[in-house]
N, C-alpha and C positions, 0 to 999 in steps of 0.2 A: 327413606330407606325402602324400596321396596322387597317387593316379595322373593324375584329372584335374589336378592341378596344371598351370601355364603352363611349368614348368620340366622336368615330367616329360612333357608332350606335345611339347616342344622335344627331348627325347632320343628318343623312338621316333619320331616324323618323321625325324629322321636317321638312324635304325637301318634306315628300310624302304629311305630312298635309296641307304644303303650295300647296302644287301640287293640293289636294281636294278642296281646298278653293275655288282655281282661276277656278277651275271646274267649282265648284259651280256658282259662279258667273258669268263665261260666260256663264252657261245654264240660269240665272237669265235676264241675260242681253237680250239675244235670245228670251226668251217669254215676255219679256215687250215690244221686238221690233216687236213680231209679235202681241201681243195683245192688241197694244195702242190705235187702234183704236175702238175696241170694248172694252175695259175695263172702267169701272167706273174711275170716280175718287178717289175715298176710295179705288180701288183696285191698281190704280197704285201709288198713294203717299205712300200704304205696300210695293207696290214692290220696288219703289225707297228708303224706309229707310232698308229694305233687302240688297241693291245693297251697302249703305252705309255703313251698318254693316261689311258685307264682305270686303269691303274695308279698313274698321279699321284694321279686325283681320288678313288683308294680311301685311301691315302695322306693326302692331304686330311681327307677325311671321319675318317679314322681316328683323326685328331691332332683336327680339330672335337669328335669325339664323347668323347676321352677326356677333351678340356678340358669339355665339359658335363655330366659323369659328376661333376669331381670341384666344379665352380661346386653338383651338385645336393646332391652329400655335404653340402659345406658350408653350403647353403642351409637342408637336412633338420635337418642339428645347430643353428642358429640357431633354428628352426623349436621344436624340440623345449627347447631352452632358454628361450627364451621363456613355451613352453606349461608347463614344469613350473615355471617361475621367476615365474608372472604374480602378483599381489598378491588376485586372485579364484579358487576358483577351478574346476575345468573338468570334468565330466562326459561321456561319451558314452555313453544309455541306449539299448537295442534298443526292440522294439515294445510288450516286456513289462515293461517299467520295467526291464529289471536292469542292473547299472552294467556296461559295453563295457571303459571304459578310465577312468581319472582324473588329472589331475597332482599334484604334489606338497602345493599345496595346500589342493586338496579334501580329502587326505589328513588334514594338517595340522591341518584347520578338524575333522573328524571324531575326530583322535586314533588313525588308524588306517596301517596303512601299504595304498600301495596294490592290492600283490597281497591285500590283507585285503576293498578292494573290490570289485573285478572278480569276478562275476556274482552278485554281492549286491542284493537290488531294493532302490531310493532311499528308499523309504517305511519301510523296515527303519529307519532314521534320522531319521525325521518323529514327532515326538509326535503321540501317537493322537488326541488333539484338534483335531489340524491336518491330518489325514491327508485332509480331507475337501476341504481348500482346495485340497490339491496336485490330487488326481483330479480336481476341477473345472477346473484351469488344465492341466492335460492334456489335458483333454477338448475345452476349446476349442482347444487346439493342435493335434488331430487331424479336427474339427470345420471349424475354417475357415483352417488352413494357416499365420495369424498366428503371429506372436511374441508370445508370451503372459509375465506377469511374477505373482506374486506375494509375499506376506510371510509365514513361520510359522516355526512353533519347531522344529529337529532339537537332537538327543541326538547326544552324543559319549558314544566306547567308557566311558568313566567313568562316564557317566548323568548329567550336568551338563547342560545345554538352554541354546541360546542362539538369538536372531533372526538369522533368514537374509533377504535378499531372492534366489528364484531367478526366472530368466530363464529360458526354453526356448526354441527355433528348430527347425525341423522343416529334415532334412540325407537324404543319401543317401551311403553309407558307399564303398568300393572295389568291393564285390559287386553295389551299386545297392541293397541293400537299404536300407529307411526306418527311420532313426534320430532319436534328439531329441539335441541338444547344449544340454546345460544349464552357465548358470554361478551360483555361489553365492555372495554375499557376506555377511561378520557385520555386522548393523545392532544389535547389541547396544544399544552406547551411544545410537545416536540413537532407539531405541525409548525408552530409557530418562530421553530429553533431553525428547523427545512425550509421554511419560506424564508426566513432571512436570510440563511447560508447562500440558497437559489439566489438572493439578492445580489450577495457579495459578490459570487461568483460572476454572478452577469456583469457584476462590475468592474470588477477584475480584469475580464475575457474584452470589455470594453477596452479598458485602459490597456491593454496588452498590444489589444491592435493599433488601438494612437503610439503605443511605444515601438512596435515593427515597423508602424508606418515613418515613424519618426527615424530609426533605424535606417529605412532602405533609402531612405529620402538622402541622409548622412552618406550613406556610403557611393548612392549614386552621386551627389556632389563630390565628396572627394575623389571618385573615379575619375569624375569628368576635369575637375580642375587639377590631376595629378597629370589626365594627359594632354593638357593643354601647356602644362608647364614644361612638359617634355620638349617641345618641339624650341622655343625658343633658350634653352637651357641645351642643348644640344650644338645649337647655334653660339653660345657664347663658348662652348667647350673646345668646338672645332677651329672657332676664328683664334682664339688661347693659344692652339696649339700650333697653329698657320703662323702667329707670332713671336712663339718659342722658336720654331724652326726654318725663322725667315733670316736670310739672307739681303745685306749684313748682321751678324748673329746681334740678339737686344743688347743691351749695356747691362752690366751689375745691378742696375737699379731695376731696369726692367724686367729684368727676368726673375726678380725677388718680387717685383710686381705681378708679372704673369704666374708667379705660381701661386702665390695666395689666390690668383682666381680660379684656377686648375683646381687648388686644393677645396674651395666653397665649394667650385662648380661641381667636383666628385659628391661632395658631400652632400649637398642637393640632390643631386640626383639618384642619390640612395637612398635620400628619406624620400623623394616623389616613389621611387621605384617598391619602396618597404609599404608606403600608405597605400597603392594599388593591391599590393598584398593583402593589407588588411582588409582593405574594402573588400576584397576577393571570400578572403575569411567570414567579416561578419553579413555579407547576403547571401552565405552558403554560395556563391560561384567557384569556388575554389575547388578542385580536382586532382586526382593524385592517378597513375598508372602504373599500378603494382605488374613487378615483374621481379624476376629473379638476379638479383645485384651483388659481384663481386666486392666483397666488403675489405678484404687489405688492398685490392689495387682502387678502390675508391676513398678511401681513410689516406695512402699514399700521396694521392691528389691533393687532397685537403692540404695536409701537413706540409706538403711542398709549397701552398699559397698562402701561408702563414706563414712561412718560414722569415723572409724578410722581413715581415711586421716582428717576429718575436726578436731579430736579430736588434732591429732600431729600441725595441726595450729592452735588450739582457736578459731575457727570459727564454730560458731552457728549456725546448720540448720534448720529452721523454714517452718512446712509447714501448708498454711494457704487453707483450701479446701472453695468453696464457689460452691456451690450446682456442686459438680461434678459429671459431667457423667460417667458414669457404666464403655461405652465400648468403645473404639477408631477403626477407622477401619486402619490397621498397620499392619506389620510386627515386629512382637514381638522383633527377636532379632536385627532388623536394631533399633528399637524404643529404645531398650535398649542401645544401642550404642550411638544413638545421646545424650538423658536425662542423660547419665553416662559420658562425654564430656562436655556437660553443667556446672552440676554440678562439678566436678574436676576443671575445670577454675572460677566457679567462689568463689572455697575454693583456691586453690592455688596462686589466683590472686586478692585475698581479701588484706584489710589491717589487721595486729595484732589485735585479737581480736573484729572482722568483725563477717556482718550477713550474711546470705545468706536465702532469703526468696523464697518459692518456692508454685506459685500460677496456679490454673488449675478451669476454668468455661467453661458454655459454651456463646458459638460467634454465630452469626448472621449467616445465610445458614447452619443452623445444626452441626456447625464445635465447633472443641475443642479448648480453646486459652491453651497455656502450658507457665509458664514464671518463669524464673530465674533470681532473681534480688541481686546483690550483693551492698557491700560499699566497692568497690576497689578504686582506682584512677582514673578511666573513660580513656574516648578516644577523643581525639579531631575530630573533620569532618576529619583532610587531615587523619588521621589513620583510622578511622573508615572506608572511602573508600577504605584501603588498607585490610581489616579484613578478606576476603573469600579468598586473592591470596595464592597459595601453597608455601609452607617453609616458610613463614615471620610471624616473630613474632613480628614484630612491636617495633623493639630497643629488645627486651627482651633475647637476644641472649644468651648474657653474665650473665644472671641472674643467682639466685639459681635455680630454678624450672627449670626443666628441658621439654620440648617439643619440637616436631616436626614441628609444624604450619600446618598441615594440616587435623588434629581434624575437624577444621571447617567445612575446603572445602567438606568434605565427609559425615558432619554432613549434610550439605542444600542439598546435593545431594541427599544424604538417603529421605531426608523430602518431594524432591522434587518427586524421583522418588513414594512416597504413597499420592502423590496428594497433599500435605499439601505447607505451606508457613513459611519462617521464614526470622526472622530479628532483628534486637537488636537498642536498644536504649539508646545512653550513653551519661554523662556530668560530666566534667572534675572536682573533687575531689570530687563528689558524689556518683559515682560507673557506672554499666552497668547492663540492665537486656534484656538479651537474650529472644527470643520467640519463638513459630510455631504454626500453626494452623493446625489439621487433622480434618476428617473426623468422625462425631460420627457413630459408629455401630447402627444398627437397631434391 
């Protein structure tokens, strides 16, 4: 506790008044001992209930000051309990680093007692490698007055080393002389928790790059073998068709033969044409040219090239407009892509004789909602989670309908890369109705 303390300037304030009192009162005393004999009686029984007073209020004070005398004892012992009992801990270095004073702590954390510290300089405990960190954060403690902190290694009397974080603040002692009050805490473990995390991370950020590298490597193969396939799958499609429409026309047998190849060769060439996509997708080459898109005369399109696929299934397409917006803001033919994917899944993945209702308003932030709602067999959650991963059709492998499973995955990318959202919503023998939301044109 020092002097400037609130509770030790509370004691000497009352020491001086008491001190003025007893002034008082010996100058009181002094002139009634010289004026008793010429004084009145009415002046000296003022002066004797003067000399009373004073006497009370010395009395007073005297009871005041020894109740704040013993409020300060106990204050100082709280004071001092505290500071040797703190959980950090405590330091007071002069000008020259050497250690003032320490609590029990500091002790503790050092291994030493602490008459062991006291006028020991602090760096005598700083590994010599660290020695440099401390004088630095010193220096700006004496530099710009701040509270300065830093992290390094001290040695305990054993020669064991462990992480501190100190703190310094710049004080002025009882003398007024300029002192640093430093506190010390062990971050042992959490350096320890950092260095490992730092491990992981590095490991991680390793494996990340084997996994992009693994990545690009993927996607440039299938780039390259999607167009390599092009070229002679192109070739089987046109000599197909040279043979469909040759002259003399093929036989019944033949032309049930040529179209089973017509029909692989299309279908081939959808999944080369869809993997280029994807590859497109996951090396980030993929690109979209936003511009301002007529949205019913481009929906019109769509629905007219579905039209005969929904007819060969019995599936009825309904389109139900409720104040729709003019203009979407899109990439026409990425937009056609996704709304032509939609639809297609949910005519081929309908039941016999199913609807397919196709809804478009507008949504809240200026945005367009788009939605395609069939009556297929729906999806349960654990599938519907699996709905955006590449090549999974979700059991449907073996089905009639033929696909890739990665319609989807290229579909939300497309959506995503024109700023839009999509998501679907389904329940198991009621159907599914896929969504997205774009950007209206202005």
């Amino acid at each position: 506790m020092s002097p400037s303390d609130p509770d030790a300037r509370s004691v000497e304030a009352l020491q001086v008044l008491r001190q003025q009192a007893e002034a008082r009162a010996r100058g009181l005393a002094a002139s009634l001992s010289v004026n008793a004999e010429t004084a009145s009686p009415e002046a000296l029984r003022q002066a004797l209930h003067e000399l009373q007073v004073h006497q009370i209020e010395l009395e007073m004070q005297n009871e005041e000051l020894r109740r704040m005398h013993e409020e300060l004892d106990a204050s100082r012992a709280r004071y001092f309990d505290l500071y040797d009992l703190a959980p950090v801990g405590y330091c007071t270095l002069n000008e020259q680093g050497l250690i003032l004073e320490a609590n029990l702590t500091a002790a503790a954390l050092l291994g030493l007692t602490r008459n062991d510290l006291v006028s020991k300089p602090i760096s005598r405990f700083i590994v010599a490698s660290d020695e440099d960190v401390y004088y630095l954060c010193r220096r700006r403690l004496v530099d710009t007055g701040e509270p300065q902190s830093c992290e390094l290694q001290m040695r305990k009397k054993d020669g064991s080393t462990f992480w501190a974080h100190l703190a310094a603040t710049g004080a002025r002692d009882a003398m007024d002389a300029p002192v640093h009050r430093v506190m010390l805490s062990d971050i042992s473990e959490r350096r320890t928790l950092d260095e490992a995390l730092q491990t992981r991370n590095q490991e991680l950020e390793r494996a990340r790059a084997v996994a992009d590298s693994a990545n690009r490597a993927k996607s440039d193969f299938l780039a390259g073998m999607s167009h390599e396939l092009r070229s002679p799958l192109n070739s089987i499609l046109g000599f197909a068709q040279l043979m469909q429409a040759g002259n003399p026309p093929p036989s019944a047998a033949d032309e049930a033969r040529i179209g089973h190849i017509l029909q692989a060769g299309w279908h081939l060439l959808a999944l080369v044409n869809d993997v280029l996509d994807l590859a497109a997708v996951e090396s980030g080459q993929l690109h979209v040219a936003m511009e301002s898109v007529d949205l019913p005369e481009l929906l019109s399109e769509c629905l007219a090239m579905v039209e005969g696929l929904a007819q060969d299934k019995n599936i009825s397409v309904q389109f139900l407009p409720s104040q729709m917006p003019p203009r979407v803001l899109a990439d026409p033919t990425r937009l056609r892509q996704v709304i032509l994917n939609l639809l297609s899944n949910a005519i081929k993945y309908n039941r016999p004789g199913g609807t397919v209702e196709v809804r478009c308003h507008p949504a809240p932030g200026q945005r367009v909602h788009f939605s395609v709602r069939d009556t297929g067999e729906g999806l349960p959650p654990e599938k519907l989670a699996q709905l955006f991963q590449p090549f999974n059709r979700l059991g449907r492998e073996t089905g009639a309908e033929p696909g890739t499973g990665i319609g989807l995955v290229i579909g939300r990318r497309l959506v995503e890369l024109m700023q839009g959202e999509i998501g679907v919503e389904s329940t198991v023998g009621v159907g599914s109705e896929f969504w997205f939301e774009l950007q209206q044109a202005s």
